[in-house]
C-alpha positions in Angstrom: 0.0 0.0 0.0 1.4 3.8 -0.9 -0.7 6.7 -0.6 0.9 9.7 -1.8 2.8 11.8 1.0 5.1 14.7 0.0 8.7 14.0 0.2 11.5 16.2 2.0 12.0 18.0 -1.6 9.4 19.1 -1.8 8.7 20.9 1.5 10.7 24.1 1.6 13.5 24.0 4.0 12.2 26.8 5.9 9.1 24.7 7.1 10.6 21.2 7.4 11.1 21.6 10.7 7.5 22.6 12.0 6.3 19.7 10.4 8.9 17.4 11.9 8.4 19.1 15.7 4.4 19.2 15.0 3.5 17.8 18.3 6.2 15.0 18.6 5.9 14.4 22.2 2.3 12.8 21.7 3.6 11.1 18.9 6.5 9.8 21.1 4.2 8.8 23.8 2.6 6.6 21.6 5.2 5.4 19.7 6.9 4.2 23.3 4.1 2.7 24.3 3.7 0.4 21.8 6.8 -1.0 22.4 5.9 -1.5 25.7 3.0 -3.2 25.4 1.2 -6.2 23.1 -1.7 -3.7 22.2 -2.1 0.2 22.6 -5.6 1.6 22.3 -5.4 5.6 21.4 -8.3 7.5 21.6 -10.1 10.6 23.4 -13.3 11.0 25.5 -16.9 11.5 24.7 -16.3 9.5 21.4 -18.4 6.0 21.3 -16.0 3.9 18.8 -13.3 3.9 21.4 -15.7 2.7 24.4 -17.1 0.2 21.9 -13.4 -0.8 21.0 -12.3 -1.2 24.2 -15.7 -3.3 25.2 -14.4 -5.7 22.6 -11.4 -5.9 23.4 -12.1 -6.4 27.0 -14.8 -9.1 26.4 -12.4 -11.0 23.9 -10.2 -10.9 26.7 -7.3 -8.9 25.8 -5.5 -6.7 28.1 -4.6 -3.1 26.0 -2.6 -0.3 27.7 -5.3 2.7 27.0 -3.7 6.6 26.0 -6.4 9.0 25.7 -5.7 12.5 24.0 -8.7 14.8 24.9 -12.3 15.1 23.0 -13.9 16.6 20.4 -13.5 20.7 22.0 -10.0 19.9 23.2 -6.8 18.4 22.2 -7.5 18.2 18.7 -4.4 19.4 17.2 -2.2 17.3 19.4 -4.0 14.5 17.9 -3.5 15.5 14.5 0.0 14.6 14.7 -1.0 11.3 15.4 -3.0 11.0 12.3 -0.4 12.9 10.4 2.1 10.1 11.9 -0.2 7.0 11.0 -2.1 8.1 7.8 -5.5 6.7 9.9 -8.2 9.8 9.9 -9.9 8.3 13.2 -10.2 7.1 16.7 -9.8 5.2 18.1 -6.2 4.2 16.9 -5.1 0.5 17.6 -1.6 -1.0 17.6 -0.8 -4.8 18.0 2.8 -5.3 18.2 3.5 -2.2 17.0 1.3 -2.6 14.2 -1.8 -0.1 13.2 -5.2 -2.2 13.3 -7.3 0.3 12.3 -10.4 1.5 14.4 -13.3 -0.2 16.0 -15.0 -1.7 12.8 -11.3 -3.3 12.2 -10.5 -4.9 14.9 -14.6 -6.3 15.3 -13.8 -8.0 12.1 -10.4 -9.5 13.4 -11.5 -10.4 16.6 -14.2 -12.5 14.4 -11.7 -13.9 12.5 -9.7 -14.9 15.6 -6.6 -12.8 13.9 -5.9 -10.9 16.7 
């Protein structure tokens, strides 16, 4: 899979750096907690996909480290690194050894499928 992302050329030099500090500590956060644990559930309050993901993941019986990143009046920007980071346009955001699942209809299917 490619989907089109402009490359350092073609950023001026004189904003290449904005981009790359754009909020990196939440995109640290994340990125150190999915080494540190099997699966990493990202998401923000008020929102009814990531309650309904972690349900399911909870009633399949598997343990998730949660990080949650505001809702939809606050913390939006710091998320959008996130999504700038990962290319996925929602939350919730989940990561199986290190690995993006998608959101909530995503990881239904591969619960269903026993894939996960």
């Amino acid at each position: 899979m490619t989907r089109p992302v402009l490359t350092e050329q073609q950023i001026h030099t004189e904003v290449r750096a904005t981009i790359a500090q754009f909020n990196q500590d939440i995109v640290q956060e994340v990125q150190l907690a999915i080494t540190q644990h099997k699966v990493v559930v990202v998401g923000m309050t008020q929102n009814p996909f990531v309650k309904n993901v972690r349900a399911l993941l909870s009633e399949a019986g598997i343990s998730y480290h949660y990080l949650e990143y505001g809702s939809y009046l606050s913390q939006w920007k710091r998320r959008l690194a996130l999504k700038m980071w990962t290319g996925w346009p929602t939350f919730p955001m989940v990561f199986r050894d290190g690995v993006l699942l998608g959101g909530y209809k995503e990881v239904k299917a591969l619960i269903a499928l026993q894939a996960i």
